[in-house]
N, C-alpha and C positions, 0 to 999 in steps of 0.2 A: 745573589744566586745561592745562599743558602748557606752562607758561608762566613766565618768568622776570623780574625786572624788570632795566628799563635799567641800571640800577647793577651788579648782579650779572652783567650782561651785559661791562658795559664790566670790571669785577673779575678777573674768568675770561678773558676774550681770547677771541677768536674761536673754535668752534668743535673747530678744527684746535689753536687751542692750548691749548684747555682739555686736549683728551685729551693732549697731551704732557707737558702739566704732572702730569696723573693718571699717566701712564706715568712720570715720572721719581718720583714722592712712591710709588707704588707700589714700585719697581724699589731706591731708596733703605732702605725700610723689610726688604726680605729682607737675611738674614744672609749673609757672601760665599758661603758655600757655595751657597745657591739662586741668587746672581745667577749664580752661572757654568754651574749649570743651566738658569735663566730663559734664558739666553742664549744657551746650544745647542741650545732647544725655538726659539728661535727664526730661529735659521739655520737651524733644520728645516726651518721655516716656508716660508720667503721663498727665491725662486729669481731670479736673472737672468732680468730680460725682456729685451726688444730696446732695441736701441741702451742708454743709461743708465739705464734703468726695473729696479725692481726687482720683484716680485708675489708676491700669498701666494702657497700652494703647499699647497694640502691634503694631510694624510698619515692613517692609520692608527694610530692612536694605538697599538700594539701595537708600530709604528715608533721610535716616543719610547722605548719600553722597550729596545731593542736599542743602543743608544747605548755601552754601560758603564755605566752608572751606576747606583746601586740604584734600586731599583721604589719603594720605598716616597716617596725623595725626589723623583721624576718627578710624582710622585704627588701630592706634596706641593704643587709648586710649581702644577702642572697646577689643581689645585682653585684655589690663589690667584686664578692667570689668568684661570680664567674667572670665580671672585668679583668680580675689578676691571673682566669685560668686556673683558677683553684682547683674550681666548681665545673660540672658542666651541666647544659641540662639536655634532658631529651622527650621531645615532644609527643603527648599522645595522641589516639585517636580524636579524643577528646578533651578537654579541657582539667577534667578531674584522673586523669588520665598519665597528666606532666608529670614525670620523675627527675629526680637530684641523684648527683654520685660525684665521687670522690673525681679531677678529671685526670690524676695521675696514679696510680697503683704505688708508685716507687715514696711519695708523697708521704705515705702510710708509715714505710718503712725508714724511711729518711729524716723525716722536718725530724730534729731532734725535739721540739716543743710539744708535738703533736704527740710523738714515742711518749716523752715524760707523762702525757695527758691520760694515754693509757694504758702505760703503765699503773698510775694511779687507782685507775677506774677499772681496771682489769675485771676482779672481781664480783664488780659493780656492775659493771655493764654485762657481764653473764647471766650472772642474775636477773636485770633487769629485762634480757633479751630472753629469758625463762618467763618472765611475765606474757611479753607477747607471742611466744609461742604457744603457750596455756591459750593464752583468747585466739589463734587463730585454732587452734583443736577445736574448742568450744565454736564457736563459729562454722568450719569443719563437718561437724559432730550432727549438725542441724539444732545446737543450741541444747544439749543433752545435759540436763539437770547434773549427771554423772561426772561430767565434765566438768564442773565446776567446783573453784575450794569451797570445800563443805566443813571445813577446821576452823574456830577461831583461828588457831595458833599459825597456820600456814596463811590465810588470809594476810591478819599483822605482820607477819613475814614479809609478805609481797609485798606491800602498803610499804614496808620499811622502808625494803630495796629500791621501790620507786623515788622515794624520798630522798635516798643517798644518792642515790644517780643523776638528780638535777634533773631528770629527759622526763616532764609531766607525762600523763597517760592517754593516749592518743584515741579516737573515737570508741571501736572497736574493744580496747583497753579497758576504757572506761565502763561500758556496758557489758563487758565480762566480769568487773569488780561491783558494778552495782550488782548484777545475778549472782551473785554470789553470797554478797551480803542481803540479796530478798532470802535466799534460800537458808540462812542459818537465823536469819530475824523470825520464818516461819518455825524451823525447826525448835527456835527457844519459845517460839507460842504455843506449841503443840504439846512441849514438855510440861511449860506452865499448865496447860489447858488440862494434863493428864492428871497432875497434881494435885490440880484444886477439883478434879471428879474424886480422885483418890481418897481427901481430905474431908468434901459430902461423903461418901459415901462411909468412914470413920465416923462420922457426924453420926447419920442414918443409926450407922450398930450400937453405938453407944448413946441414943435417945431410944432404940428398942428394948435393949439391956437395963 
């Protein structure tokens, strides 16, 4: 009936610590390989709130797939998660549709491993969630040249961040980092191009002269 006794209550810990306990006995029992999956499903997950708060962060589970990492072991772990209730998912209209989310709030705040995780990544994952913010503007924008890093130096920036972050660069990502890099590949051809008119046309004056 929904109902536990005091003993098994006081056994388990409160609430909040029973699920951390579940989350470490679950998270223990995968092979290293899935935890380092488990664990970049779940930076997916969770994004910087305001001030020191962290928050799920629903995604599209088609998202999870664009990571690098094989499908099958996404897959793999993805069912675990939500076998333990980690995870939940929610169905879409369609099939590309399906999103993943965190399936407890307090989880975020709680798992002390998960805390450590982003703690860590803090940073990192601001950053990195500054990447995909830039490609949804760009995208947004109807794909506006303007929109795009037009800097080496903030380019290699992003490119770092992504790299620090372990969370590869997801469709969308990606095709905002290629348009980026056409548009400064062009910009150094045009320079070049300016150059070497520059360079004839020095040629020119001094075979006049």
């Amino acid at each position: 009936r929904n109902r536990i006794t005091w003993e098994a209550y006081n056994r388990l810990g409160s609430g909040r610590l029973a699920l951390a306990r579940s989350a470490d006995a679950f998270f223990d029992n995968l092979i290293p390989e899935e935890q380092v999956t488990a664990k970049r499903i779940f930076l997916r997950l969770v994004r910087p709130g305001e001030g020191l708060e962290f928050t799920s962060n629903r995604v599209r589970l088609r998202t999870l797939y664009q990571a690098g990492e094989a499908q099958y072991r996404v897959d793999q772990v993805l069912d675990k998660l939500i076998a333990a209730h980690l995870l939940r998912v929610s169905e879409g209209d369609i099939a590309a549709d399906t999103q993943v989310e965190v399936a407890h709030e307090a989880l975020v705040r709680n798992w002390p491993r998960l805390v450590d995780w982003l703690e860590e990544e803090r940073q990192n994952i601001r950053q990195r969630q500054g990447v995909g913010d830039a490609a949804e503007r760009w995208i947004a924008s109807g794909r506006d040249p303007g929109a795009l890093y037009t800097t080496e130096t903030v380019l290699q920036e992003a490119l770092r961040v992504v790299e620090a972050s372990g969370v590869a660069l997801n469709e969308s990502e990606a095709e905002f980092i290629r348009a980026s890099q056409d548009v400064q590949q062009a910009a150094r051809q045009e320079k070049e191009a300016a150059r070497q008119r520059e360079l004839a046309l020095e040629r020119r004056r001094a075979d006049e002269q």
